[in-house]
C-alpha positions as CSV (number, residue, x, y, z in Angstrom):
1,X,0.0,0.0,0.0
2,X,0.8,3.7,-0.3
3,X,3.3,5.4,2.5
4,X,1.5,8.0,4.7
5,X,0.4,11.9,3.5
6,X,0.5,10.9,-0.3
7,X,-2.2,10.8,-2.4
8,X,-2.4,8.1,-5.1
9,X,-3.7,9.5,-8.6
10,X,-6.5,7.4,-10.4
11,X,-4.3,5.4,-12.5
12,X,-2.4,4.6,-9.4
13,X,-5.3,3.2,-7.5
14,X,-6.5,1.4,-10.6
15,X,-3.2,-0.4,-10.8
16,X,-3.1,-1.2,-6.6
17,X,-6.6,-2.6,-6.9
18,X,-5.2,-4.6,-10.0
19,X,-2.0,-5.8,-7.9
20,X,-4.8,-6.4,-4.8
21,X,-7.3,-8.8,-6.7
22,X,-4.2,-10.7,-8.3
23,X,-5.0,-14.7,-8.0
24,X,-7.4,-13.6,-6.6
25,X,-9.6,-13.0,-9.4
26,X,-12.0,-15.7,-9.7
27,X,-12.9,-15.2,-6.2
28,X,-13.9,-11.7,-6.4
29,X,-16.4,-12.1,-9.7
30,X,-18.3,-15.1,-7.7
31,X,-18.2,-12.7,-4.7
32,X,-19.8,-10.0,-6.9
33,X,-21.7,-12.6,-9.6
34,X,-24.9,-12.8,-6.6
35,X,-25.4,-9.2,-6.7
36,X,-25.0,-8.4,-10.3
37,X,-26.9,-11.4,-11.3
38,X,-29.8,-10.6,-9.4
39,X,-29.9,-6.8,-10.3
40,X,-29.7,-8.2,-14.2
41,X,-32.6,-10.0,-13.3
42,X,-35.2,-7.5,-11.6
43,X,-34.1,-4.8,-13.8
44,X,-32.9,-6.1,-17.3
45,X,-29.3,-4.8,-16.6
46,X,-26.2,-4.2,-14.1
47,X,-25.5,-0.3,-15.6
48,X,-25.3,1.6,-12.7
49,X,-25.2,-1.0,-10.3
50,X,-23.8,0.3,-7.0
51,X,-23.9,2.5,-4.1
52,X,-24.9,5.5,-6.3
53,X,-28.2,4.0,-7.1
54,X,-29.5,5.8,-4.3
55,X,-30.0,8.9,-6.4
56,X,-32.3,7.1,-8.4
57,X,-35.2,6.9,-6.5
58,X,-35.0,11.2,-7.1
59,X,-34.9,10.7,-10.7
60,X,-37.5,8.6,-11.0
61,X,-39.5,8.3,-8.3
62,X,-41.0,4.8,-8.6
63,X,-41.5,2.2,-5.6
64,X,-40.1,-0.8,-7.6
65,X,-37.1,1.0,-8.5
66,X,-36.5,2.1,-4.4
67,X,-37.0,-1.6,-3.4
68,X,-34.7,-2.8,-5.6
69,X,-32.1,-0.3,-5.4
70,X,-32.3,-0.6,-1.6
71,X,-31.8,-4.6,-2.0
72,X,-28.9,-4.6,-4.4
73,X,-27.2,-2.2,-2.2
74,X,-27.2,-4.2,0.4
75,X,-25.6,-7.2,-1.3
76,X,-23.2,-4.7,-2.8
77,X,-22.1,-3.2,0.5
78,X,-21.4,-6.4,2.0
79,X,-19.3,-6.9,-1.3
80,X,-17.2,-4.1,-0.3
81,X,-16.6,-4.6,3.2
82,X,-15.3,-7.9,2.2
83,X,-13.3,-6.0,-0.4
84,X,-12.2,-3.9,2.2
85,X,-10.8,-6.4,4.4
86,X,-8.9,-8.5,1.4
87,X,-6.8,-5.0,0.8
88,X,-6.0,-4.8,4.1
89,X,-5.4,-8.1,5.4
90,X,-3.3,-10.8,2.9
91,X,-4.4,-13.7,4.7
92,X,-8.2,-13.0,4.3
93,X,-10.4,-15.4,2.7
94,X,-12.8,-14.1,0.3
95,X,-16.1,-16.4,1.4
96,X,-18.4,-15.3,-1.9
97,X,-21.8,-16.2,-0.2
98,X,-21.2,-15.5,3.2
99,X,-19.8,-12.5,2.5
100,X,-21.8,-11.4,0.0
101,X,-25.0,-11.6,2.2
102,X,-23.2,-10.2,5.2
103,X,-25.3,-7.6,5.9
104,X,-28.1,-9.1,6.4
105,X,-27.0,-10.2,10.0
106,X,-28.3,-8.4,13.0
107,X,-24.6,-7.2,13.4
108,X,-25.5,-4.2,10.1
109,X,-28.9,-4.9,8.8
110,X,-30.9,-1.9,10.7
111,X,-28.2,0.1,11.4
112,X,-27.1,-0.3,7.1
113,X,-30.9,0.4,6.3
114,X,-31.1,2.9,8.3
115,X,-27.9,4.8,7.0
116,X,-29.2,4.3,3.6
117,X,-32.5,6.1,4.3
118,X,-31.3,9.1,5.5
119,X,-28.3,9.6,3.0
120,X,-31.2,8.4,0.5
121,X,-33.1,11.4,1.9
122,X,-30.4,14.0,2.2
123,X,-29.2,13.3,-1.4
124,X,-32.9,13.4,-2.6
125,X,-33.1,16.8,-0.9
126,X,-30.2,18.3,-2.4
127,X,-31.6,16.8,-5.8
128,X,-34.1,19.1,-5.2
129,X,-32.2,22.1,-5.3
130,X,-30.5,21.2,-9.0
131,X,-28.9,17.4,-9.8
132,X,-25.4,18.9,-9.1
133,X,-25.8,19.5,-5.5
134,X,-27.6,16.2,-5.2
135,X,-24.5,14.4,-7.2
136,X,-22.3,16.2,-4.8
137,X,-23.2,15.4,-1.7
138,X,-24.1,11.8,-3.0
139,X,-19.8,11.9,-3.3
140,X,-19.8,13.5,0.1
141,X,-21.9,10.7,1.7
142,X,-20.4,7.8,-0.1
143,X,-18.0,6.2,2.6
144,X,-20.4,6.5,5.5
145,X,-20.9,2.8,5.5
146,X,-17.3,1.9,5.4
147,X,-17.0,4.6,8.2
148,X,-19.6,2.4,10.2
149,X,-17.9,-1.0,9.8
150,X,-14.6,1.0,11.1
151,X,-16.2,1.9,14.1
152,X,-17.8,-0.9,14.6
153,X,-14.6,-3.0,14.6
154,X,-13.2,-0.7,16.7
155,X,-15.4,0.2,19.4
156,X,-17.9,-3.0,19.3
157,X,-20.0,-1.3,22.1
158,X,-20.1,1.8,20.6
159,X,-22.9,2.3,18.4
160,X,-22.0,5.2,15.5
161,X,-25.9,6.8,14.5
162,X,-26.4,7.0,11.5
163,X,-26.3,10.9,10.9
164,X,-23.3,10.6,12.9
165,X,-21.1,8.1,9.6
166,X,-23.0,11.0,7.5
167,X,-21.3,13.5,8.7
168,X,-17.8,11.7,9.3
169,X,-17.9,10.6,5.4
170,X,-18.8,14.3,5.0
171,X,-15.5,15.6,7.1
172,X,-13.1,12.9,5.5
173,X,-14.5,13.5,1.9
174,X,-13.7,17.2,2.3
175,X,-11.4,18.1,-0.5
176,X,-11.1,14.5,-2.0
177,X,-15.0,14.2,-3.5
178,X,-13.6,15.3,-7.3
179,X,-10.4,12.8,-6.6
180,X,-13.3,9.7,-6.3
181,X,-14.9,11.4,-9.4
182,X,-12.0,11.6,-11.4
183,X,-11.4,7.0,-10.2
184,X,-14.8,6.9,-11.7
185,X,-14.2,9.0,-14.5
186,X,-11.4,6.6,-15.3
187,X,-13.6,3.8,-15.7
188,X,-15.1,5.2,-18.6
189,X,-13.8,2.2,-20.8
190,X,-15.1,-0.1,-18.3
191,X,-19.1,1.2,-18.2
192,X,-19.4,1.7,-21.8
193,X,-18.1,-2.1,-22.2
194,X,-21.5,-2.2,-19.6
195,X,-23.6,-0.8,-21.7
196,X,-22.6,-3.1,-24.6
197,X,-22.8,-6.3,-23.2
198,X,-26.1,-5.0,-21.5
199,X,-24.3,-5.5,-18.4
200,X,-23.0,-8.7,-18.7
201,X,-19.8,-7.6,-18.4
202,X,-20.3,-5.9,-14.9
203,X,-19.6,-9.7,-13.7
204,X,-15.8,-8.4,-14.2
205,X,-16.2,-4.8,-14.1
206,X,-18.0,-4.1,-11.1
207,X,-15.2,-6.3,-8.8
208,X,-12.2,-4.2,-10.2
209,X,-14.3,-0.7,-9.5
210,X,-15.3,-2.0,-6.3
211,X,-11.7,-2.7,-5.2
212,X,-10.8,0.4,-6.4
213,X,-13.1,2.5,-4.0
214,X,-12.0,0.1,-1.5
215,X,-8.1,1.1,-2.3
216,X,-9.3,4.8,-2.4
217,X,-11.1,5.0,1.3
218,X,-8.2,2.7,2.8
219,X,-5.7,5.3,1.6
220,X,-7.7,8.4,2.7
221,X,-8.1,7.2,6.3
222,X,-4.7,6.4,6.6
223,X,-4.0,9.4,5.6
224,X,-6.4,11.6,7.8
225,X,-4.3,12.7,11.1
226,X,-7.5,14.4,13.2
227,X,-9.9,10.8,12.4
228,X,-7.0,8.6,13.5
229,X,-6.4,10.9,16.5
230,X,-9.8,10.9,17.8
231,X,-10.3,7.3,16.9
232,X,-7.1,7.1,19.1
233,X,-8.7,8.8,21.9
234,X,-11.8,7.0,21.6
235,X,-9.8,3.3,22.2
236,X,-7.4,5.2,25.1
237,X,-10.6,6.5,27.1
238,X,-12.7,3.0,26.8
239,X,-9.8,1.2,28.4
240,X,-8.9,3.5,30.7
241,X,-12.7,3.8,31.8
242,X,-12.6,-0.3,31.6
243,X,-9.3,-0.2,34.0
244,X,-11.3,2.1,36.6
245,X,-14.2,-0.1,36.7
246,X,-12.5,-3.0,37.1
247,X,-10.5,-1.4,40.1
248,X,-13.6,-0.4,41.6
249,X,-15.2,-3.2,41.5
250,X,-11.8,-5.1,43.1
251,X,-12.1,-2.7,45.8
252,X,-15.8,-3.1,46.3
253,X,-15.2,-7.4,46.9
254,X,-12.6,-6.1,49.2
255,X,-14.7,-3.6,51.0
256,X,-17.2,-6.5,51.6
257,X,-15.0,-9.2,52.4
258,X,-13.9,-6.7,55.4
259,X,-17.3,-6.2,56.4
């Protein structure tokens, strides 16, 4: 991965997620095959098929299209926390099913749905202003649900609202939403082969993006001094509360054993 403070360009990330999915490759399509295969089912095609599907809903309005949007995300976000945790740990094993329907455990599935329906709402609201705002702000919210698996790894008994991974994904975007437009910019090649194969070729496609935005959060946490430090902070405090409880309560037993 990259060293600290530096900020890959797009072809740079492209090539990491390349070097990431290497022999590793037929277990990321199966990973992403349940996912594209059923969105090519329901809706005729896999174009578009992702996280930014929840502008749709503003464009169009229709309860079918909400449903299914809301669905496919789901299998896709579980997609890319298992993404996630392949760039950053070697050893991982890529599980396709398991992981693939990950969120629906009672570990994410109200606190993901949730997260989805108000950044579903806030991006419709922008949308209402012009579609630029709403596209903006869609970039701004984007890596609130990696921001929740974070936390929840971290701090298990810490629960992260929803409004609250909103507004962290907001902070850590700041400066670095045109950066992720410019990765999918550079995919260009990749969605028009999409449109031509009427999605077929998401099967392939959709993995190597996926890995991509995976390679892009990884590197912009890592490189984001005040989330580390409070994040720090966070983990220093809970022990340190843990160590005073536990001392209390060793002096309570001894207290009563006086007594």
């Amino acid at each position: 991965m990259y060293s600290p403070h530096y900020y890959p360009s797009s072809a740079e990330i492209r090539r990491e997620a390349s070097l990431q999915m290497k022999g590793r490759e037929l277990k990321v399509v199966i990973l992403y095959f349940v996912p594209v295969l059923i969105s090519v089912l329901i809706t005729g095609t896999a174009v578009g098929f992702g996280w930014t599907t929840l502008m749709r809903p503003a464009e169009n309005g229709t309860q079918v299209n909400l449903i299914v949007d809301f669905f496919n995300n789901y299998l896709t976000i579980g997609v890319a926390f298992a993404l996630l945790d392949m760039i950053r740990y070697p050893s991982y094993e890529i599980r396709p099913l398991k992981d693939a329907f990950q969120i629906f455990t009672k570990t994410y599935f109200i606190p993901i749905l949730i997260i989805q329906l108000v950044q579903g709402l806030f991006i419709f609201l922008w949308s209402l202003l012009l579609l630029i705002p709403g596209i903006i702000k869609g970039y701004a919210y984007s890596q609130a649900f990696y921001i929740y698996k974070d936390n929840l790894e971290r701090n298990p008994s810490e629960y992260l609202s929803a409004v609250d991974c909103i507004t962290e994904s907001r902070q850590l975007m700041d400066g670095h939403k045109f950066r992720l437009f410019q990765l999918h910019l550079s995919f260009i090649g990749w969605y028009l082969l999409e449109v031509v194969t009427f999605g077929v070729a998401s099967i392939f496609v959709r993995p190597y993006i996926a890995t991509a935005e995976a390679v892009f959060y990884d590197n912009l946490i890592a490189n984001n001094q005040p989330f580390n430090e409070r994040e720090s902070m966070k983990k220093t405090f809970n022990q340190y509360s843990s160590y005073l409880e536990s001392e209390l309560e060793a002096e309570d037993d001894d207290e009563f054993a006086d007594f």
